[in-house]
C-alpha positions in Angstrom: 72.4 205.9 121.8 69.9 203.8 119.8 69.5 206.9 117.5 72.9 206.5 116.3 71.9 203.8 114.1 74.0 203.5 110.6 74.9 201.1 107.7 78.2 199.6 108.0 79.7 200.0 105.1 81.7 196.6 105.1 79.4 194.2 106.2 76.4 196.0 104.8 74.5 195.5 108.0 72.9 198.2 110.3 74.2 198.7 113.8 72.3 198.9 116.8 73.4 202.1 118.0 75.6 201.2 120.7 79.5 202.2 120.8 81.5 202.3 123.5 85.7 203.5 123.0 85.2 203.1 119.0 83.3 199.3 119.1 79.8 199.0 117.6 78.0 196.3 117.8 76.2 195.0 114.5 72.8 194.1 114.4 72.8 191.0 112.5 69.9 188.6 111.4 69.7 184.8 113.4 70.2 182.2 110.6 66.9 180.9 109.3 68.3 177.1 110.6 68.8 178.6 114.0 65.4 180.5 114.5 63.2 177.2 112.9 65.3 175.0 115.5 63.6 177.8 118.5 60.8 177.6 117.1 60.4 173.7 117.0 61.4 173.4 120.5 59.0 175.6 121.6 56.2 173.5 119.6 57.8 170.6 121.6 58.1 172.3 125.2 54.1 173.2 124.6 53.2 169.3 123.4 55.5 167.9 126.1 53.6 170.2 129.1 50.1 168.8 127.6 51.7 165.0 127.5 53.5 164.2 130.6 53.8 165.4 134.2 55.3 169.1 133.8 53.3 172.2 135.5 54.1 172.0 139.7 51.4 172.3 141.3 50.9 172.5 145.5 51.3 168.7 146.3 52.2 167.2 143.1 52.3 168.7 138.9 50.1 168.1 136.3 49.6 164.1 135.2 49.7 164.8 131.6 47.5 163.2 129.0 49.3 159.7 128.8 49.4 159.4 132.6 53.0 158.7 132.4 55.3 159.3 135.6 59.3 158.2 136.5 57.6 156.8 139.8 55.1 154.8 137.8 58.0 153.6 135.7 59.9 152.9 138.1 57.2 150.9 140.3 56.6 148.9 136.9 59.7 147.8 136.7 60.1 146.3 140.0 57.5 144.8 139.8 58.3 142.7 136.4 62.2 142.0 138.0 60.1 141.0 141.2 57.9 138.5 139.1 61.0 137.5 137.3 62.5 136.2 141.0 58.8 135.4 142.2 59.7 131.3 141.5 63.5 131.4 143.1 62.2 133.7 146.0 59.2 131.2 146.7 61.5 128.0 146.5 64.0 129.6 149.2 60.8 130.4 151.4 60.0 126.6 151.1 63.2 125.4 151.7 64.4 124.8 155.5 67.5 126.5 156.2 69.7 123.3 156.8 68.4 122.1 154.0 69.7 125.1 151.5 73.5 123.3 151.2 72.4 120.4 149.3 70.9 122.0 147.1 73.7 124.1 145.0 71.6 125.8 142.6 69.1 127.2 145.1 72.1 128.1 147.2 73.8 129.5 144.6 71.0 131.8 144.0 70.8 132.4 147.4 74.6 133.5 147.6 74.1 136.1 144.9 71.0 137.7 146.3 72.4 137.4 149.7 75.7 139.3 148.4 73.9 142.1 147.1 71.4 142.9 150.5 74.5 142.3 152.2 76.5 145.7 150.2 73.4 147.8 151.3 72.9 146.4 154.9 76.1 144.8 156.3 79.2 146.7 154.4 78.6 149.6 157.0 79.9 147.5 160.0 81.6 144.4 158.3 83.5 146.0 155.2 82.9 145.3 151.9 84.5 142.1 152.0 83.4 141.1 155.1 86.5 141.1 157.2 85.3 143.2 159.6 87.6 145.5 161.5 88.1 146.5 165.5 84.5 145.7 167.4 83.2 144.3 164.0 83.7 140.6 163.4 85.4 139.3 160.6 82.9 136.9 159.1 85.2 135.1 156.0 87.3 133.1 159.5 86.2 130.3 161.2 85.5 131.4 164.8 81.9 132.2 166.0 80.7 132.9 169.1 77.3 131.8 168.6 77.9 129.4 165.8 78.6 129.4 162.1 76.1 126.7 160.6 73.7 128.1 158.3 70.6 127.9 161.1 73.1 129.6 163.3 73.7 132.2 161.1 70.3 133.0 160.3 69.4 133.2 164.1 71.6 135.5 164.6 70.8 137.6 161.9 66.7 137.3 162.8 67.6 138.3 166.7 70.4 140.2 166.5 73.0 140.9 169.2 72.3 142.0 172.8 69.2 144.2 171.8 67.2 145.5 174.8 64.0 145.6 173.6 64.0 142.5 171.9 63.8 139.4 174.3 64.8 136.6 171.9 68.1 138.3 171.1 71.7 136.9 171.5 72.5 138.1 175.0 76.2 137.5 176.9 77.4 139.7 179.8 81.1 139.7 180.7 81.4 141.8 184.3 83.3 144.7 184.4 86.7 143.4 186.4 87.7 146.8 187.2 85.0 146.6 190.0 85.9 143.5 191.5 90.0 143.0 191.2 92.7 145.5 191.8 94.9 146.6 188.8 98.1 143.7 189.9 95.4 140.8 189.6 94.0 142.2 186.3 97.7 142.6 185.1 98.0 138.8 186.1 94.7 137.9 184.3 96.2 139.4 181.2 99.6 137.8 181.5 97.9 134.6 181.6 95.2 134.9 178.8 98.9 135.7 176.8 99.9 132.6 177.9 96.9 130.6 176.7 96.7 132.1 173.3 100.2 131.7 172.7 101.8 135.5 172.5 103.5 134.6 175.7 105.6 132.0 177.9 104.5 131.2 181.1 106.3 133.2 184.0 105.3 134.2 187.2 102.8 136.6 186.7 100.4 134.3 184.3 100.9 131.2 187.2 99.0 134.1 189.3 96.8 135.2 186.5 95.4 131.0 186.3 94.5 131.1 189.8 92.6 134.3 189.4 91.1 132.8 185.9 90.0 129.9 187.6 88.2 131.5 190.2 86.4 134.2 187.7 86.5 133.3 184.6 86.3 129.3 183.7 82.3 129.4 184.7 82.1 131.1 180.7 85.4 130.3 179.0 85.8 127.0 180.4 88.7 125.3 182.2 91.1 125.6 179.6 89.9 129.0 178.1 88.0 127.5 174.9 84.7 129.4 175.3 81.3 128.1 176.0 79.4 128.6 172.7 75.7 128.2 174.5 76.8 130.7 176.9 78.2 133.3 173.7 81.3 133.4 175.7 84.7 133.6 173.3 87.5 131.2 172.7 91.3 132.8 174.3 93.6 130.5 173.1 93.8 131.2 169.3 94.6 134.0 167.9 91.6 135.7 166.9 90.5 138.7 168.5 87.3 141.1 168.1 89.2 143.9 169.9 92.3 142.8 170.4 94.9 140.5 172.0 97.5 143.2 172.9 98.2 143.8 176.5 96.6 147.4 176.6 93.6 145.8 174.9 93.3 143.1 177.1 93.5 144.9 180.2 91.0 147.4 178.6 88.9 144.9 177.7 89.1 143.0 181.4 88.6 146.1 183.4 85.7 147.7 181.5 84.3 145.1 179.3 83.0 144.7 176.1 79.3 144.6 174.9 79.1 144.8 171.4 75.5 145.4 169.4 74.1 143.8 166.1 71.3 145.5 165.2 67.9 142.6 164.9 67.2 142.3 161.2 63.7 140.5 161.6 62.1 143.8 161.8 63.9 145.1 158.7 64.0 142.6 156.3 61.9 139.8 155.0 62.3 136.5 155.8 63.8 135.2 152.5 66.0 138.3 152.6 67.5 137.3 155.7 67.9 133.4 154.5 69.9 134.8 151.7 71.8 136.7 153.6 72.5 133.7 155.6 73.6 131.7 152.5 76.1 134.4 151.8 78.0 134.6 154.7 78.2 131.2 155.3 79.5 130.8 151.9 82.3 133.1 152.7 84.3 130.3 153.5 84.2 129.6 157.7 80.5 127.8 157.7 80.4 125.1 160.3 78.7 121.9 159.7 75.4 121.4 161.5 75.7 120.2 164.9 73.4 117.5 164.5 75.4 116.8 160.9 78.5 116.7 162.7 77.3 115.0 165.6 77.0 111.5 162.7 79.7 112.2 161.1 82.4 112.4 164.0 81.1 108.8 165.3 83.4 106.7 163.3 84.0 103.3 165.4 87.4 103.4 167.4 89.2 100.5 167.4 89.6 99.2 171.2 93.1 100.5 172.9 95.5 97.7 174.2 94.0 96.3 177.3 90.3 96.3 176.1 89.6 100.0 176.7 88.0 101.9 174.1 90.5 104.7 172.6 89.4 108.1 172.6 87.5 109.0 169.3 89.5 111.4 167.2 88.5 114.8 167.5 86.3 115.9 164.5 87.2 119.1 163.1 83.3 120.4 162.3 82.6 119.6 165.8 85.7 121.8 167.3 86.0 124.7 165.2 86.4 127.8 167.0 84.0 130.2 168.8 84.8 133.6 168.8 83.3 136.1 167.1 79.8 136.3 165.7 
């Protein structure tokens, strides 16, 4: 067909010799502009292969004349934001933990780099705003299981929770009732654990459930169900609840147990890393006061009680809060 070449008369242009139903196709000249533009870019294609990093080879590509690379870039630029933070991340290695509070501009730093390791390592369990959801801990509250002072915090963040390979970490074991009482005492257990948090009056069934409680139970929650914090052992008489304070939960949770895992962080992260981290969540707004801070502050003198007997010393709030949930 490409001998069927011709002028078109209207355009004055040849045609290529195609047709097909009555449409030819012109064969036209590329504008001048168009063709120098090509021809450039090629120019540049061949300087840019001689320049930088563009032939693949079997392991890497060529290295180019200027020895540039997106890694090298990359790497240089961490470096200079890592020099930038060199002073603030040597002053928070200095710093004791429990000494971090007092000083706010070092903790505020702290806070901020603590935020942002905490959206790439924590979000995944905690949420993004830290309330946590069922089996995760909500960690903007004040109740902690194994205490919510800054040194706490970072302890708990260095050892992690209940993980078997690593012998300094959090450990708490609550048996599995199911094996030891029948379904009727473990209905009782949960009437009365109702009863002590408060979703429930006291009847029959719960005055059953705080025999069985004090026979199984008070050696880790305590007599009155307030949680032994050196044992990790959980408050039941608020209304804060890892898994739940429901009936079906409870029972669940009696018969079967619970034994929740928080992955060890001092073999992930450095140690400044995990002391910012620290700083952020106890900034979230449940942080404890030291217990050797609080232990000063709630010794007030008490003025004696009629009949020469000391009162009892007011309860200090830092030294009471509650101790659920890590």
């Amino acid at each position: 067909m490409a001998k069927n070449k011709r002028i078109d008369a209207p355009t004055g242009t040849s045609t290529v010799g195609h047709e097909w139903d009555g449409i030819e196709e012109l064969d036209t000249p590329l504008p001048r502009w168009w063709l120098l533009t090509f021809y450039v870019c090629i120019l540049i294609s061949v300087v840019y292969v001689f320049l930088f990093p563009a032939i693949p080879l079997a392991n890497s590509a060529t290295r180019g004349f200027l020895g540039w690379s997106s890694h090298g870039q990359f790497e240089a630029e961490m470096a200079a934001a890592a020099a930038r933070r060199a002073p603030v991340a040597k002053a928070l290695a200095d710093i004791p933990i429990e000494s971090l509070p007092a000083n706010p501009q070092l903790m505020a730093a702290a806070i901020e780099g603590g935020r942002a390791a905490f959206k790439v390592h924590c979000v995944q369990c905690h949420g993004s705003g830290a309330a946590g959801s069922k089996g995760y801990p909500n960690l903007n509250d004040d109740d902690w299981l194994w205490g919510g002072d800054i040194a706490s915090i970072q302890t708990t963040l260095i050892h992690g929770i209940r993980n078997p390979e690593h012998d300094e970490t959090r450990a708490s074991a609550m048996p599995a009732f199911g094996e030891i009482l029948q379904p009727a005492e473990i209905n009782s257990l949960v009437a009365y654990v109702q009863t002590i948090s408060g979703q429930a009056k006291p009847n029959a069934a719960s005055a059953r459930g705080a025999a069985l409680f004090a026979a199984n139970c008070v050696v880790c929650h305590g007599p009155q169900g307030a949680g032994i914090r050196e044992l990790g052992s959980p408050k039941l008489t608020d209304g804060i609840w890892l898994y739940g304070g429901d009936a079906a939960t409870l029972r669940r949770t009696i018969t079967y147990s619970r034994a929740g895992v928080m992955p060890r962080w001092n073999n992930r992260l450095d140690p400044v890393t995990i002391k910012m981290l620290a700083a952020y969540v106890y900034s979230l707004g449940g942080g404890e006061v030291a217990p050797q801070v609080a232990a000063t502050v709630a010794a007030p003198a008490t003025p004696a009680a009629p009949g020469g007997a000391p009162a009892a010393a007011p309860a200090d709030a830092a030294t009471v809060a509650p101790n659920v949930q890590p």
